[in-house]
Every structure is written in C-alpha cells, then in structure tokens.
C-alpha positions as CSV (number, residue, x, y, z in Angstrom):
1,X,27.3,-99.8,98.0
2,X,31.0,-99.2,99.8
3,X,32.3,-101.9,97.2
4,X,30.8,-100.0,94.1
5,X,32.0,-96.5,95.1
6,X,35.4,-97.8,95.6
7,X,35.6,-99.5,92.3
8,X,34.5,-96.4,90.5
9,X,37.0,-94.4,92.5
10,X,39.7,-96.8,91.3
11,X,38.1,-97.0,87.1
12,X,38.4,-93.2,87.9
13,X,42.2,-93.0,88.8
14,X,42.9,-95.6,85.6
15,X,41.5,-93.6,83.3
16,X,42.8,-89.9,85.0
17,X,46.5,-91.3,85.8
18,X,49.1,-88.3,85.2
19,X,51.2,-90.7,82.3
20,X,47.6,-92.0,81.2
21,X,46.1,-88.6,81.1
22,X,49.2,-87.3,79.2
23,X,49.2,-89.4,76.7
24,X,45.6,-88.3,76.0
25,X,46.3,-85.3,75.3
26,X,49.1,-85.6,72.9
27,X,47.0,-87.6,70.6
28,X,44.0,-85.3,71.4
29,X,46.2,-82.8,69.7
30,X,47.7,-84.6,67.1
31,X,43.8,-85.2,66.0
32,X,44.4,-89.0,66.1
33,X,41.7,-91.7,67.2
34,X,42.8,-92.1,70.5
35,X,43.7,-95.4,72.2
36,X,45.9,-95.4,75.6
37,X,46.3,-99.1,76.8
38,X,44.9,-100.0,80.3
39,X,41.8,-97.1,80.0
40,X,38.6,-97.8,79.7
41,X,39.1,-101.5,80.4
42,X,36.0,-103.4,79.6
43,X,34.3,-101.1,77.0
44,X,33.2,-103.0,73.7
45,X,35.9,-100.4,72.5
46,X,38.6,-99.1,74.4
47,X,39.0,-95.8,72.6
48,X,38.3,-92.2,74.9
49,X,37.7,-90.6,71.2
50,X,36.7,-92.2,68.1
51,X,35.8,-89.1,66.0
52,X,38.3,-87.0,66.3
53,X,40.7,-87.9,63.7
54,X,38.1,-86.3,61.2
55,X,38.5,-83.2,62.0
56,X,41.9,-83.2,60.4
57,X,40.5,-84.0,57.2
58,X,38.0,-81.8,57.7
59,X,40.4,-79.0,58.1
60,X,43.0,-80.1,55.2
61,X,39.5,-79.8,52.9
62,X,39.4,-76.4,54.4
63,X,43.1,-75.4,53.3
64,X,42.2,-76.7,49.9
65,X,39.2,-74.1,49.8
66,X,41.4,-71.5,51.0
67,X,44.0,-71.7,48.4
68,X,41.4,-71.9,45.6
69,X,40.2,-68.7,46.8
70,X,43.1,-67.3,47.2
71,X,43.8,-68.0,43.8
72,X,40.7,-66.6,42.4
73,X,40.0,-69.6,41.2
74,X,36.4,-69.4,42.6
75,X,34.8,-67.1,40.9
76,X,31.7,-67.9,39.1
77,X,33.7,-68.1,36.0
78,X,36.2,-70.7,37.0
79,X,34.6,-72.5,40.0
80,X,33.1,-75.1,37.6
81,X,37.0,-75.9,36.3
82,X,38.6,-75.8,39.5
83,X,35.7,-78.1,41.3
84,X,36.8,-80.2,37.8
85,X,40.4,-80.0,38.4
86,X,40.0,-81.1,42.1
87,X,37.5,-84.5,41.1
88,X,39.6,-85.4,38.6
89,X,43.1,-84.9,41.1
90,X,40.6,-87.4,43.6
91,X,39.9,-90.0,40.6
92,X,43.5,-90.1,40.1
93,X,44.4,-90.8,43.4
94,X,41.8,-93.4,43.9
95,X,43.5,-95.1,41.2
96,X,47.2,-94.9,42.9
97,X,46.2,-95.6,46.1
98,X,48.4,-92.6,48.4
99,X,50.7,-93.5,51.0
100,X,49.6,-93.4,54.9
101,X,51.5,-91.0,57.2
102,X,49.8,-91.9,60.7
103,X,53.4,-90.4,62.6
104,X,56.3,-88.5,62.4
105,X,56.2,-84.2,61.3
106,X,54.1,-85.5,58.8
107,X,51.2,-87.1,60.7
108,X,50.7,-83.8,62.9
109,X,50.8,-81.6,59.9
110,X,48.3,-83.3,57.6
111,X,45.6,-85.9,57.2
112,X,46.9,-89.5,56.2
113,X,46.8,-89.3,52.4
114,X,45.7,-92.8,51.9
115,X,42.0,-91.6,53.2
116,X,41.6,-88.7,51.0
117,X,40.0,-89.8,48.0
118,X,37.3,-91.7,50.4
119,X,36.8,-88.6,52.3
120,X,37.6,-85.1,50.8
121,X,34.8,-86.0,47.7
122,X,32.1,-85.3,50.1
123,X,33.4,-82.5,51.2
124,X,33.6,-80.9,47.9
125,X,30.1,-82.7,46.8
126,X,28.6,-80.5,49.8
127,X,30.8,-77.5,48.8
128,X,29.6,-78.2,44.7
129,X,26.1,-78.2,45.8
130,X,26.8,-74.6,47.7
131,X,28.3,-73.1,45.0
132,X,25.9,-74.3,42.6
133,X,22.8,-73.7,44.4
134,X,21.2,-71.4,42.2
135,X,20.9,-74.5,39.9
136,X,20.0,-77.4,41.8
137,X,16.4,-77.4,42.6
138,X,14.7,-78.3,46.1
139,X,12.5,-81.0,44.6
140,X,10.5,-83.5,46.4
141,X,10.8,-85.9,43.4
142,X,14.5,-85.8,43.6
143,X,14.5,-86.4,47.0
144,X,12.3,-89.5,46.9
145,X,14.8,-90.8,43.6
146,X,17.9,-89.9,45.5
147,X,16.4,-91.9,48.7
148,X,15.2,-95.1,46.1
149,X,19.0,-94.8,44.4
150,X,21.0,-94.9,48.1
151,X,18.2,-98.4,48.6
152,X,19.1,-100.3,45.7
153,X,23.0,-99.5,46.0
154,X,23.0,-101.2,49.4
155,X,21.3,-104.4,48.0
156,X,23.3,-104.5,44.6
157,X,26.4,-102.4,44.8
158,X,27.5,-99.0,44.4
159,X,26.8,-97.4,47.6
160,X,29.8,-95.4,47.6
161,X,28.6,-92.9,44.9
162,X,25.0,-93.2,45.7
163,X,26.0,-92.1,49.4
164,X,28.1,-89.3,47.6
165,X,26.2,-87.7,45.3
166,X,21.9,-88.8,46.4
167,X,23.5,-88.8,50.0
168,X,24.3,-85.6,49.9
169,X,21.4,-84.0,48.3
170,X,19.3,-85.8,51.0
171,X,21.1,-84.1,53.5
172,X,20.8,-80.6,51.9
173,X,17.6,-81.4,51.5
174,X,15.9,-82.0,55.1
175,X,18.3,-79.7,56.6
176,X,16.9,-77.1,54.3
177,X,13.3,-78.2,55.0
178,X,14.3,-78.6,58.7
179,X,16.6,-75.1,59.1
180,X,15.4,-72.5,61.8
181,X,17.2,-70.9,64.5
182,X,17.5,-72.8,68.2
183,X,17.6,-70.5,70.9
184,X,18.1,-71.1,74.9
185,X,17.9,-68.4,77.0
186,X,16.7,-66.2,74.5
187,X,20.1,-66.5,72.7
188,X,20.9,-68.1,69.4
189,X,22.8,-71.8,70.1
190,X,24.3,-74.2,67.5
191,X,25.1,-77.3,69.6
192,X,26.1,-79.5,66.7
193,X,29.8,-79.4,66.5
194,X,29.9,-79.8,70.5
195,X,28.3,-83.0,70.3
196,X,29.8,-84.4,67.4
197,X,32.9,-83.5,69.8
198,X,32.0,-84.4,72.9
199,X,29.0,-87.5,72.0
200,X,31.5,-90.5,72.1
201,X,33.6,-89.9,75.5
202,X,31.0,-89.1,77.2
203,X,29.1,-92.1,76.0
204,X,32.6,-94.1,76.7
205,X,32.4,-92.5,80.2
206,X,28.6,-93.7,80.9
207,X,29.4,-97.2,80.1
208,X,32.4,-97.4,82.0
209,X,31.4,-95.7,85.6
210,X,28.1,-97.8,84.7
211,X,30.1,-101.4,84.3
212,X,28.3,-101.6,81.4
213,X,24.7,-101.7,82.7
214,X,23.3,-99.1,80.8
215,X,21.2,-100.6,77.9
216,X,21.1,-98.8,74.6
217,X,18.3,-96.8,75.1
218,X,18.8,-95.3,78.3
219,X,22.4,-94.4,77.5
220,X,20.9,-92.8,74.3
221,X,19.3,-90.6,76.6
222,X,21.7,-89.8,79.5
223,X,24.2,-89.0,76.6
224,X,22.7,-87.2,74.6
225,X,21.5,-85.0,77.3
226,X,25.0,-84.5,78.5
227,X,26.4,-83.9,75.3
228,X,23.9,-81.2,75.0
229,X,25.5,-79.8,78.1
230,X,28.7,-80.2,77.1
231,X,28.2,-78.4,73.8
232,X,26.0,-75.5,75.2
233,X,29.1,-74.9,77.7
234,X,31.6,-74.8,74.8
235,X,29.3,-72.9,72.7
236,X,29.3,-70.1,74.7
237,X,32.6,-70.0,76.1
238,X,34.5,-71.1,73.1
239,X,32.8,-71.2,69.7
240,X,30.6,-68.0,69.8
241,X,33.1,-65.7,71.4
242,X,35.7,-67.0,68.5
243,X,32.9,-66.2,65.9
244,X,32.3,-63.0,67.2
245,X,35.6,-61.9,67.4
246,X,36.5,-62.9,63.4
247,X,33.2,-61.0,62.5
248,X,34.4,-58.1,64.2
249,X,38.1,-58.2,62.5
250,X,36.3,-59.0,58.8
C-alpha cells in the first residue's frame, strides 16, 4: 500500500511539473491536441487532450456565420445563395487540397486549412438544416432511410456524405424527439459542452493514477460521472453567468 501511494505521488509530480505543466497550458490555449513528452507515460495514448483542437474549427465556422450576417447575406432571400456560395468555396477546396498551418501567428489565429473542407461542411449541413427548418420535415420514414443509407455506405463506400447529409438529419432528429430541459437543484443545467471538454483528461487521469487497471466499463462509469461534475462546476461558474451577462447586454 506504501509502495502504491508513493508511485502515484511520483505519476502526480510527472504530470504537474512547473516546465511540464507550462507547456500544457500554452498548447491548451493555442487549441492544439496536446502532447508534452514524459506525461502520462503508459497510457495507450499519451495525449492530456485530444478534443480540443476542434473547438478552433468550431469557432472559425462561427466567424464565417458572423460575417454572412453581417453582410445581410442571411436573410431569407439570400441565405439559400450564400449557403450555395459557401458549399461550392468547400468543393473547391477539396479539390486543391489547402495548406496546413499547425505553428507560427498563423496556427494561433486560425484552424489549419488543410482540415476545412473535412470539417466546416457539417457545420454548415447543421446550420442549412436550421435555417431551413420550416422545410425539412420530422419524418420517421426519413429517419429509418437516412439510418439504411449511413449502413450501406460503411459496407460499399461513400460514408463521408452519407455521414454528412443522413448523419445529420439523424442527429436533428433524436435530439428533437429527445429535447427537454435538465434541471439539478431546481435550476436549468446543460452539461454537454463541459464534458465534451473535460470527458478525455479526466478519462486520461483515471487510467493513469489507476496503472491502467480500470477495464472499460468501469472507467465508463467513474468518468462519466466525474465529467458530469466537472461540467456542472463550469456550468455554473463559467458558461451560465457568460450567457446571462450577453442576454442582459443584447
């Protein structure tokens, strides 16, 4: 028992070292996948954040919103054009292939080009289906297609654009058949961002002070439950204060 609390003090100093730590959170803030060598030593992967480079993306796509609306340019009248305009900019670049920027200015002030046109479509295939909601029915029929189309492109080809356009009516779909309001405490809670965020170190963390003992399903569970955590602290402390304060200066 002394022997295994004094390795997990030591696996704790690795991974919390003042250069170690540092270098965390410079490419936490540069939004990159982040790797520093000699942590997590042992782990199937050695990376303290897997998901995070997305958010970049994520945000670009939000830029790209912004200055359409900006523009005016989504109205009714001209968001079918500009929602044109923009798939046929992403067809284009799929056929160039765009350059990487992964450092330098560049890398801190936008995504890496090179994923864009795998990426940004279903953003915009999500933000079509918004827009154009009014038209798109919420069909069972559809549903079961869409689910029958995303089978047979696994087992012939073509999962891309199944995934992109049955994909995301299938996720429109049971989210809309799903939606209702989770509350805690008697307060409204959305919990999904702060696990998306926090899901992977904390599963990293698990298998590392566990020396890799946990089986799947019980670190399914332990995570899962601590992400919950996780993302109910920075719901309230972070996320709902910042939504209430832009809805109060709207």
């Amino acid at each position: 028992m002394l022997h295994s609390g004094s390795a997990n003090l030591t696996r704790c100093r690795s991974v919390f070292s003042v250069t170690k730590l540092a270098n965390i959170i410079i490419e936490a803030l540069a939004l990159k996948q982040i790797s520093v060598s000699g942590v997590l030593q042992g782990n199937p992967l050695q990376l303290v954040h897997g998901t995070l480079w997305t958010i970049k993306y994520e945000f670009d796509c939000y830029l790209i919103v912004a200055l359409l609306g900006l523009a005016g340019l989504l109205s009714p009248a001209l968001r079918f054009p500009a929602l044109a305009a923009v798939a046929a900019t992403l067809a284009v670049a799929m056929a160039i292939h765009l350059p990487t920027i992964d450092y330098g200015i560049g890398a801190l002030l936008i995504s890496s080009p090179d994923k864009w046109p795998d990426l940004f479509p279903f953003f915009f295939a999500g933000a079509s289906f918004y827009l154009f909601r009014g038209y798109i029915p919420k069909s069972l029929t559809i549903f079961v297609v869409s689910l029958a189309t995303i089978v047979v492109s696994f087992m012939f080809g073509g999962a891309y654009w199944a995934l992109l356009f049955c994909g995301t009516y299938i996720v429109l779909f049971v989210s809309l058949s799903l939606a209702g309001n989770v509350k805690l405490f008697g307060r409204r809670v959305d919990l999904s961002y702060g696990v998306y965020l926090y899901g992977w170190p904390i599963q990293q963390m698990l298998l590392f002070y566990s020396g890799m003992k946990l089986s799947p399903i019980p670190l399914f569970g332990c995570s899962i439950l601590l992400s919950c955590l996780a993302a109910w602290i920075s719901w309230s402390l972070v996320e709902r204060p910042c939504l209430t304060l832009v809805r109060h200066r709207i």
